[in-house]
Steps between C-alpha positions, in 0.01 A plus 500: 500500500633829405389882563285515213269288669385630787487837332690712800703817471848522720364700763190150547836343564649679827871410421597861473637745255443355084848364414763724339428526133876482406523153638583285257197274367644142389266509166479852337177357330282442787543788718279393769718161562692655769151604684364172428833282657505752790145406554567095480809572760238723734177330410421346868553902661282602233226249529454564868550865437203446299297266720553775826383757268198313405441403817470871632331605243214235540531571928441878424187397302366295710539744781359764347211300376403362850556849670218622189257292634548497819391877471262430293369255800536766735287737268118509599280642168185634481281654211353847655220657250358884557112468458300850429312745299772676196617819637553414831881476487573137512806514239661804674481288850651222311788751356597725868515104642737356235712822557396713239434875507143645500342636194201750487390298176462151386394253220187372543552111569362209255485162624766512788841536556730380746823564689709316728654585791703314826406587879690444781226445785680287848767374336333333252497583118185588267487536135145649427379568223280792425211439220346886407134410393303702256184684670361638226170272452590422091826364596329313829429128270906508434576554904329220622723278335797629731276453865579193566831329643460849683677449860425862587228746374470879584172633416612897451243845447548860484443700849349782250253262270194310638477315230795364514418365906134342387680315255723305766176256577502368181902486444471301820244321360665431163821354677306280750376357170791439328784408705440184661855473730539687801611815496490791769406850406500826589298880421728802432326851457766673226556877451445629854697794418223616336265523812417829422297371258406179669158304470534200710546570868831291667223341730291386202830319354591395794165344581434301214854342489385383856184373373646275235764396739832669327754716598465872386775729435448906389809595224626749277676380213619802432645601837507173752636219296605361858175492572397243202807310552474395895124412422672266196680373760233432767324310227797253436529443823133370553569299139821325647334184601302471133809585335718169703175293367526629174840456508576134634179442267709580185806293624311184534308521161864584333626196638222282421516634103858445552430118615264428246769669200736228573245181564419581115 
């Protein structure tokens, strides 16, 4: 076996600097014949230089692969939709959460729309992901296809619009309909920096989120993001337990498609 077959370069080799080229080379013909003799004479240093290298390399791999999912193990996910009327401000609650910077003005959302985003609540990791639904009622036979597998739902209105709180019954409504897992959920009156123009009294809110047995959090997209955010929060925390399910859930039906791929 020569050089040529294994297809290496000097430096694969580890024996150092490439010989001197004004060595002389025994057959002026076949100019790698000096290479390929210095590689019978060394081939058992080279071979195991090989072999550790290929060894590492397949270590490092494996290392890095376990250490993947082992974080990914660690990782609890949950699907968290924003249910209400268009106009409200779902998308710009979804954007100051993820990080992004306020904007007066928006596109109108078709369908839905989603973001991702990882929380750090007691140590333990979340990756959420946010699903903006349209509320506009021509768009409303497209968002029902995105309810379920929902693991969180916030049912949002506008402080300054009453039409936008009578409409909650019937969002709640809608979801109870459609998503058939459990899920927790929560009520979050948007825009109250606008009270000066407000229609629906805090009580009123706060009454009605008692009624249907949620949580119920006032916010300004505009000027408390933190406010929106530790209610995100609050809600993961009450999903942690249907998130584990849903989680070891998963695991066991990848394992038994992963049985019954190699019985076949």
């Amino acid at each position: 076996m020569g050089i040529g077959d294994w297809g290496l370069g000097i430096g694969d080799w580890g024996l150092g600097p490439i010989p001197n080229p004004q060595s002389p080379i025994p057959n002026p013909q076949s100019p790698f014949k000096y290479l390929n003799d210095l590689f019978l004479e060394n081939k058992e240093i080279i071979i195991n230089n090989i072999y550790k290298k290929y060894i590492f390399k397949n270590y490092m791999n494996e290392s890095k692969s376990k250490s993947k999912n082992k974080n990914k193990k660690d990782l609890l996910e949950g699907k968290l939709i924003l249910l209400g009327d268009s106009g409200v401000g779902k998308t710009k609650l979804i954007n100051v959460a993820n990080g992004k910077d306020f904007l007066d003005t928006s596109n109108v959302t078709i369908s839905a729309s989603f973001l991702e985003k990882i929380f750090e609540i007691d140590s333990i990791k979340y990756k959420i992901f946010f699903w903006d639904t349209a509320g506009s009622e021509k768009y409303r036979g497209l968002t029902k296809l995105y309810y379920k597998g929902s693991d969180i739902v916030i049912f949002v209105y506008d402080i300054t619009s009453n039409k936008s709180f009578d409409s909650l019954k019937e969002w709640i409504n809608e979801a109870k309909g459609i998503i058939e897992n459990n899920y927790v959920c929560g009520i979050v009156g948007n825009k109250k920096d606008l009270y000066k123009v407000q229609e629906i009294p805090d009580k009123e809110g706060i009454e009605f989120a008692k009624e249907k047995g949620m949580k119920f959090k006032l916010v300004s997209a505009k000027e408390d993001k933190d406010s929106f955010i530790e209610f995100v929060k609050e809600l993961i925390k009450d999903a942690r337990e249907n998130l584990e399910k849903k989680r070891e859930a998963l695991l066991l039906l990848k394992k038994k498609n992963k049985k019954h791929k190699c019985n076949c």
